[in-house]
C-alpha positions, 0 to 999 in steps of 0.5 A: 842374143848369144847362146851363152846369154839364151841359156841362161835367160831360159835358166833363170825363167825356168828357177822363176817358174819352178820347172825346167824349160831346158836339160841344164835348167833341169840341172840347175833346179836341183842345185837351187830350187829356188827363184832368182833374186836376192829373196829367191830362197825367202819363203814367199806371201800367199800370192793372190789368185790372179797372181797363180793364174798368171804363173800358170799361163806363163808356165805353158806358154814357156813351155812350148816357147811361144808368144802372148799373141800366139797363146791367145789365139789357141786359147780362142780357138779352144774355147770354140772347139767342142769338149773341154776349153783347158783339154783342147788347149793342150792337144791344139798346142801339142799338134804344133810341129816344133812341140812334136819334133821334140816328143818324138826326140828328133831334138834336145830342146823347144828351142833347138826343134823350132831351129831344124824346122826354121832351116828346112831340115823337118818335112812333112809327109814329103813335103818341107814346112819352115814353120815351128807353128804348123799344125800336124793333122793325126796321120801325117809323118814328120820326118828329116829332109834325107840330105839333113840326115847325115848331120851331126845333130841328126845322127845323135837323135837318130842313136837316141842320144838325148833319151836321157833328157826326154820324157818317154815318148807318148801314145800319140806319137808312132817314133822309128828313131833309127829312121828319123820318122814319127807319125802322129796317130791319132790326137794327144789327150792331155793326161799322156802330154809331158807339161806341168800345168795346172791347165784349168787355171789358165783357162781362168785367167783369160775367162776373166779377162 
C-alpha cells in the first residue's frame, strides 16, 4: 500500500470511529465530523450494545495499530494480572515500545514509530530492539541508535518539531528530547494514557465471548 493509499485508509477509520488516528485525520474530522459513506452525515439508530462494544474495541485497537490476535492476547494477559482487567489492559498496551516512542515524541504517528523501530534506529538500554511489540519494563531507557541521529526525521523530533500534534508528554515517561532519550519511570496508570476509550466496554465485549 502506497503512502497516499495508507493516509487515506487511516482517514477514513479514523471519521468511521470518531477520533483521529493521525494529524491529517485530525485535520479532516474538523472539517467533516461525520462517518464516511453516502449516510455518513444521516443521524444514525440506536446501536445495539454489542455494537458499541465492538466500536470501542476497534477503537483501541486502532489506536495503538495492532491486530486482533494481538489485543486478544493482552486482553488475557490483563485478565490474569492482579487489579482491574480494563486498567491493566491499558498500562500493558502502553508499555509496547512502538506506543512509547511515540509519547515520548521521538515520532509523528503509531505508524511511523512502529517504521524507526522495524529499521533498527530505536534501542533500549544500549541495546537494538526491531520489534514494535516489545514490552519496555519501568526503568529501562529508549533512545536513537547515535548513527540515526543525524537523520533528518530524528533532528525534527529532536527540535520538538511535531509537539504541535503530540498530546503533552505524561508522568510515566522521563523525555530529554534534545538527546533523543526517554525512560520509562514507573508503570502508566490509565487516567495519565492519552486514548480515547471507554476501556470498560472492551472489557465486556471479550467477557462475553
Amino acid at each position: 500500500m502506497s503512502t497516499k493509499s495508507r493516509t487515506r485508509a487511516q482517514t477514513r477509520l479514523s471519521r468511521a470511529l470518531g477520533i483521529p488516528l493521525t494529524p491529517k485525520a485530525a485535520r479532516y474530522l474538523e472539517k467533516r465530523p461525520y462517518a464516511p459513506g453516502q449516510h455518513g452525515r444521516t443521524r444514525r439508530r440506536t446501536d445495539s450494545d454489542y455494537a458499541v462494544r465492538l466500536r470501542e474495541k476497534q477503537r483501541l485497537r486502532a489506536q495503538y495499530g495492532i491486530r486482533e490476535s494481538q489485543l486478544r492476547i493482552v486482553f488475557q494477559e490483563a485478565r490474569r494480572t492482579q487489579g482491574l482487567t480494563g486498567e491493566n489492559l491499558v498500562e500493558l498496551l502502553e508499555m509496547r515500545l512502538d506506543a512509547l516512542v511515540l509519547r515520548a515524541g521521538f515520532a509523528r504517528t503509531t505508524a511511523q514509530a512502529r517504521q524507526l523501530i522495524v529499521h533498527r534506529h530505536i534501542m533500549v538500554d544500549g541495546q537494538r530492539v526491531d520489534r514494535p511489540s516489545f514490552r519496555v519494563k519501568p526503568g529501562q531507557l529508549i533512545h536513537v541508535h547515535p548513527k540515526s541521529e543525524p537523520l533528518e526525521p530524528f533532528q525534527v523530533a529532536a527540535a520538538g518539531g511535531h509537539a504541535e500534534v503530540l498530546p503533552k508528554t505524561p508522568g510515566y515517561l522521563d523525555v530529554e528530547l534534545d538527546k533523543l532519550h526517554a525512560r520509562l519511570v514507573r508503570r502508566p496508570k490509565r487516567a495519565e494514557v492519552p486514548i480515547t476509550c471507554e476501556i470498560q466496554l472492551v472489557v465486556e465485549y471479550y467477557a462475553a465471548r
